[in-house]
C-alpha positions as CSV (number, residue, x, y, z in Angstrom):
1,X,120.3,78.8,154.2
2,X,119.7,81.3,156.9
3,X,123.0,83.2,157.1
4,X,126.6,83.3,155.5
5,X,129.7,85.2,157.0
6,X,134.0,85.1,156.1
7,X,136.8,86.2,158.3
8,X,140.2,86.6,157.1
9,X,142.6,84.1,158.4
10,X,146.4,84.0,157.8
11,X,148.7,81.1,156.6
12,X,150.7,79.3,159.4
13,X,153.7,79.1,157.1
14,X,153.1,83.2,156.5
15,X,152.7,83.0,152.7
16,X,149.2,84.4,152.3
17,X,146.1,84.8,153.9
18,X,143.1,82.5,153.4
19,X,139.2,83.0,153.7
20,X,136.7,81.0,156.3
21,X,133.5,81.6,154.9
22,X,130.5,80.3,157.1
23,X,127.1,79.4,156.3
24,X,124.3,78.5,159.1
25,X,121.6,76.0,157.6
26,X,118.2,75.8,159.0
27,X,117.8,72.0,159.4
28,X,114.9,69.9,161.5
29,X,115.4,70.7,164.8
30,X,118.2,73.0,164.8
31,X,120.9,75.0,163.1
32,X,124.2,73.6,161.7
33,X,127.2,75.7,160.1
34,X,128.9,74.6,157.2
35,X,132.2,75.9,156.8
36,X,135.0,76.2,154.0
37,X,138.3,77.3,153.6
38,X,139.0,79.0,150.1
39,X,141.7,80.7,148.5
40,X,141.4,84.3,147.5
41,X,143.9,83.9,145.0
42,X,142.3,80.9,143.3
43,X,138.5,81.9,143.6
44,X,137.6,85.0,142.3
45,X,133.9,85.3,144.9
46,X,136.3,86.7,147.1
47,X,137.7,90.2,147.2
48,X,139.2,91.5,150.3
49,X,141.0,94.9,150.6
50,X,144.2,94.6,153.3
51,X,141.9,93.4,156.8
52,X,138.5,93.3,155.7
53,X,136.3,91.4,153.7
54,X,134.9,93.3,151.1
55,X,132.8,90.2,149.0
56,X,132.4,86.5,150.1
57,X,130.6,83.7,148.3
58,X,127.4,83.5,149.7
59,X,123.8,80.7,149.1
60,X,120.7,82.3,148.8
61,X,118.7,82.9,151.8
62,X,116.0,80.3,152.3
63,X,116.7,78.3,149.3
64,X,117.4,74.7,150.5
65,X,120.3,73.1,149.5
66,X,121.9,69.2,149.7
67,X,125.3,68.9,151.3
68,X,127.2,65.5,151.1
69,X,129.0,66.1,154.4
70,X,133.4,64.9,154.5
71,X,133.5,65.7,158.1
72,X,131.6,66.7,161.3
73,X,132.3,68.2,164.8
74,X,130.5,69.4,167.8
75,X,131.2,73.0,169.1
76,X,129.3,74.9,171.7
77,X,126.3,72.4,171.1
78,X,126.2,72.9,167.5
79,X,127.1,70.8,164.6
80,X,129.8,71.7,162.4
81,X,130.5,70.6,158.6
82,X,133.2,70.7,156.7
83,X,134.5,69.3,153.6
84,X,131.3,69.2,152.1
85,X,130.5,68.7,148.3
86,X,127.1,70.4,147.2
87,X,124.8,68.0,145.5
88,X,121.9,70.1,144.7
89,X,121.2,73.6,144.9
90,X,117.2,74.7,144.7
């Protein structure tokens, strides 16, 4: 794990507002970014106050970690995750 980061993003349907929380991986020979989409109602690592962020789940930095990847996608030249389950956390 090299970094994590969340922005606040709103419902479509305008019921709510849900959390994009990013986390860049340090992989051989580049960098990837493994996102998720959580609920700040259901999940209680995330506390937000009106706009802004206050606390978003976050991996250790420089632990390394196993991702079984759902789905994948190329933006800007980087890989993209998403969907991923964690299989085992250092």
């Amino acid at each position: 794990m090299v970094s994590s980061g969340a922005r606040l993003i709103k419902k479509k349907d305008g019921s709510g507002n849900l959390v994009l929380v990013s986390h860049e991986l340090a992989t051989q020979p580049g960098v990837i970014r493994w996102e998720e989409i959580l609920d700040p109602v259901e999940d209680s690592r995330i506390t937000f106050q009106g706009e802004e962020i206050i606390k978003s789940p976050a991996e250790p930095d420089f632990k390394p970690i196993t991702l079984e990847e759902g789905r994948q996608r190329i933006f800007k030249d980087q890989l993209i995750v998403g969907n991923c389950e964690v299989l085992n956390r250092s």
